[in-house]
N, C-alpha and C positions, 0 to 999 in steps of 0.2 A: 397891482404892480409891486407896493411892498411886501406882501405876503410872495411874490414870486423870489423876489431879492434875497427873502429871509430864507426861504427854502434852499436857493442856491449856495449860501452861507455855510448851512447847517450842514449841507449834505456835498460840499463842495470835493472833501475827497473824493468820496466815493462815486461823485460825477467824472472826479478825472482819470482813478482807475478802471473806469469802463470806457474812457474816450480811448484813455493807453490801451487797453487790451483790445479795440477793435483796431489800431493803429497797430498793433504787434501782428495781429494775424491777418490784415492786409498785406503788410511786408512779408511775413511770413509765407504767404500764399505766390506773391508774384517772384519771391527769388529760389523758390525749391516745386519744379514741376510733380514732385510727388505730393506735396499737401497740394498744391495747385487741383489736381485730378482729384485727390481724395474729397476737398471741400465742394468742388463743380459736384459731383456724383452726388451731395451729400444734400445739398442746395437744389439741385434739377430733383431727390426723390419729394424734397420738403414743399418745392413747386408744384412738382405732380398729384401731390395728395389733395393741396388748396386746389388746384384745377378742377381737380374731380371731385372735390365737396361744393365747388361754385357748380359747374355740370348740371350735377343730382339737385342743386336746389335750386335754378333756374327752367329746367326739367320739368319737377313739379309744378312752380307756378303757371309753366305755358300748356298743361296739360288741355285745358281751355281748347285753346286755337289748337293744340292737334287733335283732340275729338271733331273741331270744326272741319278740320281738313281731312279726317278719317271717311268723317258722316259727306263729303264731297263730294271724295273718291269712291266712296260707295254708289252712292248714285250713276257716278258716270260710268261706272266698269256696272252697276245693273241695268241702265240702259242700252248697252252692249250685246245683252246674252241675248242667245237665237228666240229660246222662248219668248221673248217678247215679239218676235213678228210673225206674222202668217203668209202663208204663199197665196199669191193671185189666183183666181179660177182662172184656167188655162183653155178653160172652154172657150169663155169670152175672146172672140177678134182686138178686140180694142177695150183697155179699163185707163179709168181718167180719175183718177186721184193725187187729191194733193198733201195727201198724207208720205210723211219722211219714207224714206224706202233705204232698207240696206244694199250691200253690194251685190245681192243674187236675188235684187228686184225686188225682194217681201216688204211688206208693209208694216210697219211700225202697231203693233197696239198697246202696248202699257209706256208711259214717261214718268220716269223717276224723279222728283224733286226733292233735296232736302230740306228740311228744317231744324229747328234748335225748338227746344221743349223749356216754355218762358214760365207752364202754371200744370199742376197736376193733382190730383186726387186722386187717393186708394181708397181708404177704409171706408169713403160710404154705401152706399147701396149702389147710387148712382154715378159712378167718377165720371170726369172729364178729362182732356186734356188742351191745352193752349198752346196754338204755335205760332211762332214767328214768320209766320208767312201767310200774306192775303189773297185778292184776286189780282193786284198790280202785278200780282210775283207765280199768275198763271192757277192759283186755287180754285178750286171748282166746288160745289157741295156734292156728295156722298161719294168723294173720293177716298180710296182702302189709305189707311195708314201703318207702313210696317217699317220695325226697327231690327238694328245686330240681329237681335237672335229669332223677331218672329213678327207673327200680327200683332199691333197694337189696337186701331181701331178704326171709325171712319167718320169722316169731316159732317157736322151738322150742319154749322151756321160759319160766312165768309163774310170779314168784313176788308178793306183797302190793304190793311196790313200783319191782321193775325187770321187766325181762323181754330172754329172752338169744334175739337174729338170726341166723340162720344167712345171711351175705352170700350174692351170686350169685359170690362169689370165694371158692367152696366147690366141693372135688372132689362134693359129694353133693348140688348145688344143679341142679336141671330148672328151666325156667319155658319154661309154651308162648311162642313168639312168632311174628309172622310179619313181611312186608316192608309197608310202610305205604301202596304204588304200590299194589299186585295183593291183599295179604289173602294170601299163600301162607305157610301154616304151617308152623311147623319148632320145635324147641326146642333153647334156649340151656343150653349147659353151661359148663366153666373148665376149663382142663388143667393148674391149679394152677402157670402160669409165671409172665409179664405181667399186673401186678393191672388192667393199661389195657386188656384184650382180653379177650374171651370166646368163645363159638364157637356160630354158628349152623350146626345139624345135619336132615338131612332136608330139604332145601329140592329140588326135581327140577330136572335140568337143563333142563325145558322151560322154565323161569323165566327171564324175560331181567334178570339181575342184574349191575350198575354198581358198582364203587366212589363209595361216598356215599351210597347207599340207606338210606333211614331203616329200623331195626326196632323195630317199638313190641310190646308187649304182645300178644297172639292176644285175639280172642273165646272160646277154649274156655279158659282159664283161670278156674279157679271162686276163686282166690284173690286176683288182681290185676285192677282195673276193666282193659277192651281200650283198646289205645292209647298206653299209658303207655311214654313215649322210654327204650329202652335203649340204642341208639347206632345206629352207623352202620358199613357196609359199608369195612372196610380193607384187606381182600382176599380174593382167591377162588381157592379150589382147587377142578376136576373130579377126584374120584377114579374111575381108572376101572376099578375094578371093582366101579364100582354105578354107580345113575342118580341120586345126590345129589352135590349140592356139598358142601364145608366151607369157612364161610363165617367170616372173621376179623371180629370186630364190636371197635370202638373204643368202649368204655362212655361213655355220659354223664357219667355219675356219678364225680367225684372223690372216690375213696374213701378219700386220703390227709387232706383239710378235711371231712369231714362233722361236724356241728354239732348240725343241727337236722334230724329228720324230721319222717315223717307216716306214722300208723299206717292202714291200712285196713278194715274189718272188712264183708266180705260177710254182709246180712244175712242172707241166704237161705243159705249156704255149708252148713250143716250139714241142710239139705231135700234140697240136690244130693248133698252127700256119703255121705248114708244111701243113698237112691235107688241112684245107681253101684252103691256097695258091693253092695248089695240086688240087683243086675243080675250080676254078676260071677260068680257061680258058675252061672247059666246060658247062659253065651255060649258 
């Protein structure tokens, strides 16, 4: 309190030439409509600039919850697209399912779930990844995991409330895919180097294959919808002591920012997977 007293003292003109001169251009403002306008104009640009510096920096901080609500809407407008259902066999008199059906009767086969990305690994041989979402929240194991720009991976192990990914930047990670021109199938491995590459294997060289060529997902994959971007053609090798290429594929997927996925779940997936199985010992 006496250190304030002393200040005011010291400094006491110069406190009341600035009380005067906010008192001068108060009056000043309200008995001449031309400073009146000039200081509103001048005062509304000096508010507009704080407004939009608060904006930008509130913005920032909620970038959070709008990924959250990005990775949401994603889901619900992918559960929407036609590719996800199939038409009834029309042969059939009568079909009894109680699988979702859209508005021209087809039947639902992929459900898109999102989640939020809680643990991740790149650089080892074997990454994983951690999601925030269990089997209370509808997880399944060896459901596809795909993000923004492409495949991520698919679910090993589901526990109540997370569930752990085995990335495609996994020495033990297959996914069919093929080239997105032609449909020529081949399947994507990692050789646990560059988390930015993977390798498309089995492709024939009768295949007229470019640097740039998109690879999306194959149709025989029973775990991932077909067509989903896994990247693109970086370079090509003939090996020749076969009739395949190996094919360097540039991921889509930046697996160093992932955030926010989307879980997959083939409705059918365990109709097909019995089936196979069921076939396997007499091939």
């Amino acid at each position: 309190m006496k250190n304030i007293i002393i200040l005011i003292r010291t400094s006491f003109t110069f406190i009341c030439f600035i009380v005067l001169q906010i008192v001068c251009a108060v009056m000043l403002i309200k008995s001449s409509k031309t400073h009146d306008a000039f200081f509103s104009v001048r005062i509304n640009e000096v508010t507009g600039k704080l407004n939009s510096q608060y904006s930008g920096i509130y913005a920032y901080f909620s970038l959070k919850e709008t990924n959250r609500q990005l990775a949401a809407e994603n889901a619900k407008l992918r559960n929407e697209l036609l590719s996800n259902f199939v038409a009834p066999d029309s042969s059939k008199k009568m079909v009894v399912d109680t699988t979702i059906k859209d508005t021209l009767n087809r039947f639902r086969k992929y459900i898109f779930l999102p989640a939020t990305v809680v643990a991740n690994t790149v650089t080892l041989e074997n990454n994983f990844l951690t999601l925030e979402r269990g089997s209370l929240q509808g997880v399944k194991k060896d459901m596809s995991v795909v993000g923004p720009e492409g495949v991520v991976g698919t679910v090993v192990d589901v526990s109540d409330n997370y569930c752990r990914v085995m990335s495609i930047l996994n020495r033990k990670s297959s996914v069919s895919a093929m080239l997105k021109k032609d449909n020529i199938a081949g399947s994507i491995d990692w050789d646990g180097k560059d988390p930015s590459f993977v390798t498309l294997k089995n492709i024939p060289k009768s295949a007229k294959v470019v640097k740039g060529d998109t690879v999306v997902t194959s149709n025989y994959s029973a775990k991932f919808p077909s067509k989903i971007m896994i990247g693109t053609i970086a370079g090509i090798s003939a090996d020749p002591a076969s009739n395949f290429y190996t094919l360097k594929v540039k991921t889509a997927t930046n697996f160093y920012s992932l955030s926010f996925v989307n879980l997959v779940y083939n409705v059918r997936y365990a109709e097909q997977l019995a089936l196979e199985n069921k076939l396997k010992p007499n091939e």
